[in-house]
NUTIFI-391714 format. One record per atom (N, C-alpha, C): residue number from 1; residue in one letter; x, y, z. Coordinates in nm, 4 decimals, decimal comma. Layout:
BEGIN
<NUM; 'A'; <X; Y; Z>>
...
end
This chain:
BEGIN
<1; 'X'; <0,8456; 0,8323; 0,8080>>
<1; 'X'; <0,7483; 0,7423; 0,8674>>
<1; 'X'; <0,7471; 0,7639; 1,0175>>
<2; 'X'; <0,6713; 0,7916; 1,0811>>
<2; 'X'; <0,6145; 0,8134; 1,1764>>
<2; 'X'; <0,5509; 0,6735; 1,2461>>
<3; 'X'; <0,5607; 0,6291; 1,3776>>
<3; 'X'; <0,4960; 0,5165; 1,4082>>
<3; 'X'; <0,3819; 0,5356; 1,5517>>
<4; 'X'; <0,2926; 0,4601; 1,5669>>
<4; 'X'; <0,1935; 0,5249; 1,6793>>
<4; 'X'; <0,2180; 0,4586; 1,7772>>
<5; 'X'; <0,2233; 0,5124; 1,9185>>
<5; 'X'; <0,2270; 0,5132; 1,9912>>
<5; 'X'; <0,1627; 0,3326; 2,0993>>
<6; 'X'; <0,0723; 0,3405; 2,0373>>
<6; 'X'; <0,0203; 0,1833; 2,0696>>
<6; 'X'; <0,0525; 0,0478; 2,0087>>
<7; 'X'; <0,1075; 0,0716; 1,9473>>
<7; 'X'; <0,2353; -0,0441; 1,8624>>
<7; 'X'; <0,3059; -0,0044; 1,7819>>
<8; 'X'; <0,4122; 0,0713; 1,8052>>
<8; 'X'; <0,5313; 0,1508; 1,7138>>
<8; 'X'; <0,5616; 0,0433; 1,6202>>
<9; 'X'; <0,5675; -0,0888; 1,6455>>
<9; 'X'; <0,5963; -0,1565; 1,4673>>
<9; 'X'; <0,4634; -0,1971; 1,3982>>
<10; 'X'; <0,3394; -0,1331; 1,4292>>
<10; 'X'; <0,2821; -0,1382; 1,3017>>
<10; 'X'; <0,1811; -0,0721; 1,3011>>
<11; 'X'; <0,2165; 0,0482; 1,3055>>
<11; 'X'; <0,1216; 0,1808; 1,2225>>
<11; 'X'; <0,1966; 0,2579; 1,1794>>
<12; 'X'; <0,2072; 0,3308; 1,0372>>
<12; 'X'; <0,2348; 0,4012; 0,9653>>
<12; 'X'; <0,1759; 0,5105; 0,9235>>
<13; 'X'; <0,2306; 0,5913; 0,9074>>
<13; 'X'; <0,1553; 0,7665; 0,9435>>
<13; 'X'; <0,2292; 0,8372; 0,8582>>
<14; 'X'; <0,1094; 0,9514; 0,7866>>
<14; 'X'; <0,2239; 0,9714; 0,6677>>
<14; 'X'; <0,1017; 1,0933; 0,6421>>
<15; 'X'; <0,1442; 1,1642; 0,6671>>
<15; 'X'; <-0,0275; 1,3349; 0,6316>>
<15; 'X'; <-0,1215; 1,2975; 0,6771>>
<16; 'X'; <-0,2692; 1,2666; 0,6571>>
<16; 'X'; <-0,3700; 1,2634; 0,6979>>
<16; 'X'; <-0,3723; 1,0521; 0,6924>>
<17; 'X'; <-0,2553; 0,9931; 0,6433>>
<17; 'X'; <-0,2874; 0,8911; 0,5861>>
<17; 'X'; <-0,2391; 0,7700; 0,7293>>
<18; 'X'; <-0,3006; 0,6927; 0,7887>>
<18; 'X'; <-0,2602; 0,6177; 0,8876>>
<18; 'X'; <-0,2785; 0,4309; 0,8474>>
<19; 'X'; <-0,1957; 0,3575; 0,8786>>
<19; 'X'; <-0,1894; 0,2644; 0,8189>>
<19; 'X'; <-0,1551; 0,1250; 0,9216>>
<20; 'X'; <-0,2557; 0,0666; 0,9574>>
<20; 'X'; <-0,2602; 0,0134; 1,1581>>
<20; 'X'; <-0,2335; -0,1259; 1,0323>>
<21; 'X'; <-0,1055; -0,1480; 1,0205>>
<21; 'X'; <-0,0660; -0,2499; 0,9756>>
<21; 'X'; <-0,1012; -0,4303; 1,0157>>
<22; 'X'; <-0,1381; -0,4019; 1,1482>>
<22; 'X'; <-0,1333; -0,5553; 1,2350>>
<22; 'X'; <-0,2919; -0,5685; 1,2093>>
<23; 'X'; <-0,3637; -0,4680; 1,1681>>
<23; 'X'; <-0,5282; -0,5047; 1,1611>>
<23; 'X'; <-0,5580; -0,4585; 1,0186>>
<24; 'X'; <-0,4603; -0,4518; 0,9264>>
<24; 'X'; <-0,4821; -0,3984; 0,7948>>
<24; 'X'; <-0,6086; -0,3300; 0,7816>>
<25; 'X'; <-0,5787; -0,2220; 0,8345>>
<25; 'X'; <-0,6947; -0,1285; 0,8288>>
<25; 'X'; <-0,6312; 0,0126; 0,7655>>
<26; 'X'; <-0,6824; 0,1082; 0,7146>>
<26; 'X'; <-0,6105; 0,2264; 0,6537>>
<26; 'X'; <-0,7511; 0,3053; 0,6793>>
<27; 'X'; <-0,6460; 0,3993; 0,7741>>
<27; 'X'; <-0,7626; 0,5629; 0,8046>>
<27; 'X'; <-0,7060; 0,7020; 0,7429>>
<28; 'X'; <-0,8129; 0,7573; 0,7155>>
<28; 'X'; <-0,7220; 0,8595; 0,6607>>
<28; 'X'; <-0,8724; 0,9985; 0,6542>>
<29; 'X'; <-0,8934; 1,1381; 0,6381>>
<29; 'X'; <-0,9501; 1,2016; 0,6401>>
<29; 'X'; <-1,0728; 1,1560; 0,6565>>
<30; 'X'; <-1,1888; 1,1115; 0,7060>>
<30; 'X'; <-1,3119; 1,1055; 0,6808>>
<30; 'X'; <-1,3350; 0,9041; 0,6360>>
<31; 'X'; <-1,2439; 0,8736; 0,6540>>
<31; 'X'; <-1,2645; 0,6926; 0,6223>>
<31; 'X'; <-1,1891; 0,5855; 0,6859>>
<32; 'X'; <-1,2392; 0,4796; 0,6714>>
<32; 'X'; <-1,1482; 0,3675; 0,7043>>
<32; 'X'; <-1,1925; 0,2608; 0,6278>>
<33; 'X'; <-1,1046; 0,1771; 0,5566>>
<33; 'X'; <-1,0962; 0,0826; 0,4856>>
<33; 'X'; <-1,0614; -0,0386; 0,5158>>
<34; 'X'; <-1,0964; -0,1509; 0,5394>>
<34; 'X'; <-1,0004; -0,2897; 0,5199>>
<34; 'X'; <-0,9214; -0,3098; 0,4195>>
<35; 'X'; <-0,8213; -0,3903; 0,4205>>
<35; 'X'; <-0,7396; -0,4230; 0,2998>>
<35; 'X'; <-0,7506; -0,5470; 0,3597>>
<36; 'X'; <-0,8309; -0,6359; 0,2923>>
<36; 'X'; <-0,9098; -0,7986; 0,2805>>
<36; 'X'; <-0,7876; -0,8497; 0,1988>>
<37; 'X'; <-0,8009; -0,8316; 0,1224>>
<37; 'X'; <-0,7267; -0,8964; -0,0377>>
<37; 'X'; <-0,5472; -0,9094; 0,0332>>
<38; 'X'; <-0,4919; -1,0504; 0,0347>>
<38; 'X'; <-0,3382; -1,0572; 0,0974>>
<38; 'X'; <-0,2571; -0,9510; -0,0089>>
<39; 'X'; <-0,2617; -0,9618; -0,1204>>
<39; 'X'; <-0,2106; -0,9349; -0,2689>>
<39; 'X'; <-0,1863; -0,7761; -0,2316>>
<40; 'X'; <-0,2829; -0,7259; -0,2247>>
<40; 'X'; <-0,3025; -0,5894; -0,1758>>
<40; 'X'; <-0,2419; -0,5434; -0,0651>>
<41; 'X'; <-0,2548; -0,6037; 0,0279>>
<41; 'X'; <-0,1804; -0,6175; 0,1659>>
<41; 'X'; <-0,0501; -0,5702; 0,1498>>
<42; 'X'; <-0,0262; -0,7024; 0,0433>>
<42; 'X'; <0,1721; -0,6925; 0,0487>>
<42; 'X'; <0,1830; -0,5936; -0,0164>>
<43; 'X'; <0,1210; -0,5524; -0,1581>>
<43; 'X'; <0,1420; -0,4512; -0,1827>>
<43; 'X'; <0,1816; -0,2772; -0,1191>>
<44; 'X'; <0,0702; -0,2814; -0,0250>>
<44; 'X'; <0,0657; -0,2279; 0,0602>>
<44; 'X'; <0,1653; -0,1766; 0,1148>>
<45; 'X'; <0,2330; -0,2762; 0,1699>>
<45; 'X'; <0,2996; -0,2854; 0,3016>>
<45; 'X'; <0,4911; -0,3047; 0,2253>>
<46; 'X'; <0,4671; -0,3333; 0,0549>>
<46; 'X'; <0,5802; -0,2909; -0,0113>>
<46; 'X'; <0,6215; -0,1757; -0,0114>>
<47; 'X'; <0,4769; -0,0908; -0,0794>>
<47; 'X'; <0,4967; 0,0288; -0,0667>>
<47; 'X'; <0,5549; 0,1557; 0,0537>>
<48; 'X'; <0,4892; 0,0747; 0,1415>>
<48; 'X'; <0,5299; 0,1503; 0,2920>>
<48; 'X'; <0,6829; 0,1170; 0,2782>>
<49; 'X'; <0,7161; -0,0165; 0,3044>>
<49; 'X'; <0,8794; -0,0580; 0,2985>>
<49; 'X'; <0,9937; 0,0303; 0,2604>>
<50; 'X'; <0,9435; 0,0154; 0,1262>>
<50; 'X'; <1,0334; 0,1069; 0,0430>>
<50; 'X'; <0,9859; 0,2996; 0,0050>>
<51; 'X'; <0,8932; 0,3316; 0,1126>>
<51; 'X'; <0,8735; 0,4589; 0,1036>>
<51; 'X'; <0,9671; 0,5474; 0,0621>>
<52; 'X'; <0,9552; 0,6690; -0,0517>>
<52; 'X'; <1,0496; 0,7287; -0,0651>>
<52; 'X'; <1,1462; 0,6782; -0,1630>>
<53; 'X'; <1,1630; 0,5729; -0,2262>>
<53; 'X'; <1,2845; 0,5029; -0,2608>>
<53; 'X'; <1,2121; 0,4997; -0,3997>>
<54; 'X'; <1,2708; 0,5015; -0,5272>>
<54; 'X'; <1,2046; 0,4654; -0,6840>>
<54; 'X'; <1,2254; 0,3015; -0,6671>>
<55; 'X'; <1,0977; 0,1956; -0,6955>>
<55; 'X'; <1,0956; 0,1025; -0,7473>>
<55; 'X'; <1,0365; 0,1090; -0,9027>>
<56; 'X'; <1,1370; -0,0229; -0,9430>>
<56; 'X'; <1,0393; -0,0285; -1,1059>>
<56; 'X'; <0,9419; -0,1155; -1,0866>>
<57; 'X'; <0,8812; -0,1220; -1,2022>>
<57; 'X'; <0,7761; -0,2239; -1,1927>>
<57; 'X'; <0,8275; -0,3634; -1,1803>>
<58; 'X'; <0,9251; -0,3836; -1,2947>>
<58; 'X'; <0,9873; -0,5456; -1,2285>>
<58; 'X'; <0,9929; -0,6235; -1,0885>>
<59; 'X'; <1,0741; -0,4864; -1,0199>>
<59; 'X'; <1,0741; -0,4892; -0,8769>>
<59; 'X'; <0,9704; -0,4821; -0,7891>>
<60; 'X'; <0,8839; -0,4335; -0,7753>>
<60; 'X'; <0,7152; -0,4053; -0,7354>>
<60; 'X'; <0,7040; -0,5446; -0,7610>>
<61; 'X'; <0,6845; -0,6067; -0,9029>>
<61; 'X'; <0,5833; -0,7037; -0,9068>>
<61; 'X'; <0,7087; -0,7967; -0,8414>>
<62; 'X'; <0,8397; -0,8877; -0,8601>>
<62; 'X'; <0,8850; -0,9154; -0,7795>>
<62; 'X'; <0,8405; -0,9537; -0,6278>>
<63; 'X'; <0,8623; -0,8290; -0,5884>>
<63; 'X'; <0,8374; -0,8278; -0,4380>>
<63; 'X'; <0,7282; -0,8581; -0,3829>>
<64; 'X'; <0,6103; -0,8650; -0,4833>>
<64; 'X'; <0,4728; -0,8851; -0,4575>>
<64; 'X'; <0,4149; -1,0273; -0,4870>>
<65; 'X'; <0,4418; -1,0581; -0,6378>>
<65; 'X'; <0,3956; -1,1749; -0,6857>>
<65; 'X'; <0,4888; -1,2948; -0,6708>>
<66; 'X'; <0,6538; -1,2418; -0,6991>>
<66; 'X'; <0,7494; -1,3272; -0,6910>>
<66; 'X'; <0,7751; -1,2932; -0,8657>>
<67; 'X'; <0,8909; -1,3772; -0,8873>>
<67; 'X'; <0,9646; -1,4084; -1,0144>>
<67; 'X'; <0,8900; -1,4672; -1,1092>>
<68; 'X'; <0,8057; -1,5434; -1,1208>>
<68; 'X'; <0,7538; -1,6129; -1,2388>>
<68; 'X'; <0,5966; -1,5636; -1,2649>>
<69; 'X'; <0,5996; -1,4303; -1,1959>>
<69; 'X'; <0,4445; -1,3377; -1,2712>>
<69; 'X'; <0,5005; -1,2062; -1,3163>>
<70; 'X'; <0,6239; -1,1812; -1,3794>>
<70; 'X'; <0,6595; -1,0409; -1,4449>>
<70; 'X'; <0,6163; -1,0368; -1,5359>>
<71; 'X'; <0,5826; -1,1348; -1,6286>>
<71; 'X'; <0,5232; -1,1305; -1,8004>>
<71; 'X'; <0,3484; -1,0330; -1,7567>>
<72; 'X'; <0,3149; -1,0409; -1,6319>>
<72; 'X'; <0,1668; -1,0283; -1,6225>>
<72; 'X'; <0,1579; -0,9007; -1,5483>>
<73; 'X'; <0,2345; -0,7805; -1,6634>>
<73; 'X'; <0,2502; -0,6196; -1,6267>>
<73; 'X'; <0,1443; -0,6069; -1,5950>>
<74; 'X'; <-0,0080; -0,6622; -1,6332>>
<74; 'X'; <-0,1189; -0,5716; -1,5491>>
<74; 'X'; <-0,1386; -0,5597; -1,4042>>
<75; 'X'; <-0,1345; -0,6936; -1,3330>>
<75; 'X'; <-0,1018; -0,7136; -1,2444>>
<75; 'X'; <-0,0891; -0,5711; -1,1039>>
<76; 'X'; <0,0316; -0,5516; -1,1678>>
<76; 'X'; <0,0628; -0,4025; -1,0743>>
<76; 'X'; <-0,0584; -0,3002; -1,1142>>
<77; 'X'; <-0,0441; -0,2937; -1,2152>>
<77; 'X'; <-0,1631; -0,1122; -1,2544>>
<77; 'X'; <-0,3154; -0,1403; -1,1869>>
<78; 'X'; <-0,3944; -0,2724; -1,1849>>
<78; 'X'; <-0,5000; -0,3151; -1,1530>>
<78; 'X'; <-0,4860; -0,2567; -0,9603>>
<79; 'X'; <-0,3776; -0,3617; -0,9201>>
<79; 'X'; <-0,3678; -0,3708; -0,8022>>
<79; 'X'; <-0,3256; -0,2074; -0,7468>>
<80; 'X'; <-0,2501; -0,1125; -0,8053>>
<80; 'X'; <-0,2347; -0,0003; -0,7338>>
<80; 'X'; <-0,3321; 0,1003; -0,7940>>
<81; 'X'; <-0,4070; 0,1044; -0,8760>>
<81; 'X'; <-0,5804; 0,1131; -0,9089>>
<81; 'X'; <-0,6709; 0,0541; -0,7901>>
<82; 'X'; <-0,6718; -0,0683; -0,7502>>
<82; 'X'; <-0,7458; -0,0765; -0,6330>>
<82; 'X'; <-0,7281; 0,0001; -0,5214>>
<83; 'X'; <-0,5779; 0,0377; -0,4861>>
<83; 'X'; <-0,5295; 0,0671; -0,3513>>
<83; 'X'; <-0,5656; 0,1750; -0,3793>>
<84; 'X'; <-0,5235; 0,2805; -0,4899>>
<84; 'X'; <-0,5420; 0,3962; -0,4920>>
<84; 'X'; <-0,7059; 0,4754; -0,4593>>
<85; 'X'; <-0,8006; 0,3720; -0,4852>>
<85; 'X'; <-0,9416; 0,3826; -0,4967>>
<85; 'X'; <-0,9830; 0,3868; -0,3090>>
<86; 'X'; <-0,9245; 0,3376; -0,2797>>
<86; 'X'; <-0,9467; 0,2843; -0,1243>>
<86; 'X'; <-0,8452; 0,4138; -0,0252>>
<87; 'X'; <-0,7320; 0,4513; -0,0784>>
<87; 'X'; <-0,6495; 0,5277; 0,0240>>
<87; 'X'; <-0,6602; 0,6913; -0,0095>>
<88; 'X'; <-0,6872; 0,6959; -0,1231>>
<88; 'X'; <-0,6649; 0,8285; -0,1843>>
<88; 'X'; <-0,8329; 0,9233; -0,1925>>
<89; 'X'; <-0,7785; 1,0296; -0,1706>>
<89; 'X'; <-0,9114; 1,0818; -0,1610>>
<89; 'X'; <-0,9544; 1,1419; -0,3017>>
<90; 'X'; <-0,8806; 1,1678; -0,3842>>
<90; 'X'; <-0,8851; 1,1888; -0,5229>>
<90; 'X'; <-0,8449; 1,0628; -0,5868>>
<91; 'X'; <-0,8655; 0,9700; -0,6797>>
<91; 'X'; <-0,7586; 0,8546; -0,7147>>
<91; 'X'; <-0,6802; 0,9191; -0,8562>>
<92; 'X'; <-0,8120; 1,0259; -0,9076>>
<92; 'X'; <-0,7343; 1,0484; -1,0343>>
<92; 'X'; <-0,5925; 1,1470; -1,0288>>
<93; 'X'; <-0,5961; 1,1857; -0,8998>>
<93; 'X'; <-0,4482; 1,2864; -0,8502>>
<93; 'X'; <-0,4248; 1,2000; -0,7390>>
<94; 'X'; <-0,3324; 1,1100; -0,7503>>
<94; 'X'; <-0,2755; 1,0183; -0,6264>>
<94; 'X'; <-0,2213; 1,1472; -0,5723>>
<95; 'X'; <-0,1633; 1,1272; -0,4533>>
<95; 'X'; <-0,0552; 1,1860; -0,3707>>
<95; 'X'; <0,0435; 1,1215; -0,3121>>
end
């Protein structure tokens, strides 16, 4: 993780992929996106957290929804289906 220069704690930089955390905005080749949705956000910003590191899904949703939404496995696939649609320039080949 790489951090930018105009607020080293919150942009995230990662290949073409930039991630201006304090204005939840995500730029990356040819776009820029809002991330509106909080849900998404944290997601988001889980993912960045734990970059690099294997989470399970328990843990993902955990960290996202809290303890008493694990029964509601869709949850995660919907939500990193959205993100993926928005950050990825292929969604059907994440990177």
């Amino acid at each position: 993780m790489r951090v930018g220069a105009e607020n080293e704690s919150s942009t995230f930089i990662k290949g073409d992929l930039r991630v201006d955390l304090a204005a939840r905005r995500v730029f990356g080749q040819g776009f820029k996106k809002s991330i509106s949705r909080p849900l998404e956000y944290k997601l988001l910003t889980t993912l960045i957290k734990y970059g690099g590191k294997s989470l399970t899904r328990d843990s993902s949703q955990r960290k996202v929804w809290g303890p008493h939404h694990l029964h509601e496995t869709h949850y995660l696939r919907v939500f990193m289906a959205n993100l993926r649609r928005k950050i990825e320039q292929d969604s059907a080949q994440p990177r």
